[in-house]
N, C-alpha and C positions, 0 to 999 in steps of 0.2 A: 504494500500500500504506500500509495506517496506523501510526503508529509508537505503540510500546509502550515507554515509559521509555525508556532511552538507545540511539538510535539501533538500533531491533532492524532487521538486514536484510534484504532479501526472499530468498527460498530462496537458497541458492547463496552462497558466499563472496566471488566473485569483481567485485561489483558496486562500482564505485569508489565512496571513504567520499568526504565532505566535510567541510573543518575543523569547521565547523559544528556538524556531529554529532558529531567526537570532543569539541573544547570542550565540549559538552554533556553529557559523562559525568563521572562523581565519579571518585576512584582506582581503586573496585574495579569499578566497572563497566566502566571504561578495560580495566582488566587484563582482566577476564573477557569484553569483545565482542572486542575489539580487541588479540589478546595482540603480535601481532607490534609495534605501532606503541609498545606499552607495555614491550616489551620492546628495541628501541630506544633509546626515550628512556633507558631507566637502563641501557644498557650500558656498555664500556668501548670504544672512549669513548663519551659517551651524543650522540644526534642532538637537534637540535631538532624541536618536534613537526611544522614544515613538513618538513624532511628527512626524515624517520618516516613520514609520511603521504603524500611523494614515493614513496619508496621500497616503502612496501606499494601503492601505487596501478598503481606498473609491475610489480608482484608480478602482483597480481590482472589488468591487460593481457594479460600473458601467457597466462595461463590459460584466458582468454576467448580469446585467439587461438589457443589449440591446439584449444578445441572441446571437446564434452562426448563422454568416451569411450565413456558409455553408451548413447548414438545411434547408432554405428554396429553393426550386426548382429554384425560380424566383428571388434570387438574383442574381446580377451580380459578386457575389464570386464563386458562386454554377456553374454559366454557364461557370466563365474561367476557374475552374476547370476540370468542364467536357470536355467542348470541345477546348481546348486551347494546347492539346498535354502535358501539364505542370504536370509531378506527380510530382512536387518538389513545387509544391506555397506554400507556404505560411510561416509564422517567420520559421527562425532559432532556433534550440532550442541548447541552449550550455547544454552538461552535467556536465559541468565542471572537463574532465577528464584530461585537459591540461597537468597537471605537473605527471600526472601519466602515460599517453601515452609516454613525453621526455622517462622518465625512462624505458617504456617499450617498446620505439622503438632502445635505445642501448644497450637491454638485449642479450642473445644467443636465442636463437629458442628453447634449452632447456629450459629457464628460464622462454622466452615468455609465456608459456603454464600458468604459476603458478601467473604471476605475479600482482599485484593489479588491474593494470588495465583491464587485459584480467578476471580476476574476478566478477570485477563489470558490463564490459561488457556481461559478462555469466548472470548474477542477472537482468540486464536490460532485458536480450532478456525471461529470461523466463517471467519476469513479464507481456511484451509485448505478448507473446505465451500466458501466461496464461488471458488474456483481450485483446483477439484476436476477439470474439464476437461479445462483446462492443464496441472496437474500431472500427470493422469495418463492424457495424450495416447497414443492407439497402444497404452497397455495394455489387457488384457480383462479388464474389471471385473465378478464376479459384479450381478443386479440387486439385490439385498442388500446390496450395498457403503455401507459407514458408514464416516465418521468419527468417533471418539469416544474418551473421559480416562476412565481408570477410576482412581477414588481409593480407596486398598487399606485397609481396616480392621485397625489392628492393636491 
């Protein structure tokens, strides 16, 4: 998967980080990919970022060892899913495009086209088009089915 500014990760939260990639983020990117590990370090008392980074890594372990609830038929993830009317369950996922959308929501309409954030939103949707498959294994996809960003005029 290709990375986009600071350490974006592949679907799913549970994929262990590398020092690497946190080092690699500024304050507010820290806080906003990574809130657990950023939230550590300035607690009371605060961890160092290998202990922060130990410690969400066996976070995220876990996780991946109990399995994805909405695999199975019979969980009751799987059922509100289905039959609950909700295509929107489940985490929020932040891109952390925040300070790049400001900027590109008081661009011109010319500008809009080029500018970092409608970039990376391009980069997201192909990677998403391009693990189209994968992601959406075992479901029944109308033949119509698209991915795509609609940018709202206001």
């Amino acid at each position: 998967m290709s990375r986009i500014g600071c350490a974006l990760r592949p679907l799913g939260r549970d994929v262990a980080v590398t020092l690497a990639e946190v080092k690699a983020c500024t304050g507010h990117d820290l806080e906003d990919r990574f809130r657990r590990i950023h939230s550590a370090m300035n607690g009371h008392p605060p961890m160092s970022l290998e202990g922060a980074l130990a410690k969400e890594n066996a976070r995220r372990e876990q996780k991946r060892a109990a399995g994805n609830p909405y695999h199975s038929r019979d969980s009751e993830e799987w059922q509100h899913l289905r039959w609950q009317g909700s295509s929107t369950h489940g985490e929020l996922v932040s891109l952390g495009l925040s300070r790049q959308y400001e900027a590109h929501y008081n661009m011109s309409d010319a500008k809009q086209k080029t500018s970092a954030y409608a970039t990376k939103v391009k980069e997201i949707l192909a990677e998403l088009e391009a693990s189209k498959a994968t992601l959406f294994a075992g479901a029944r996809l109308t033949d119509d089915f698209r991915i795509y960003s609609i940018e709202h005029g206001y």
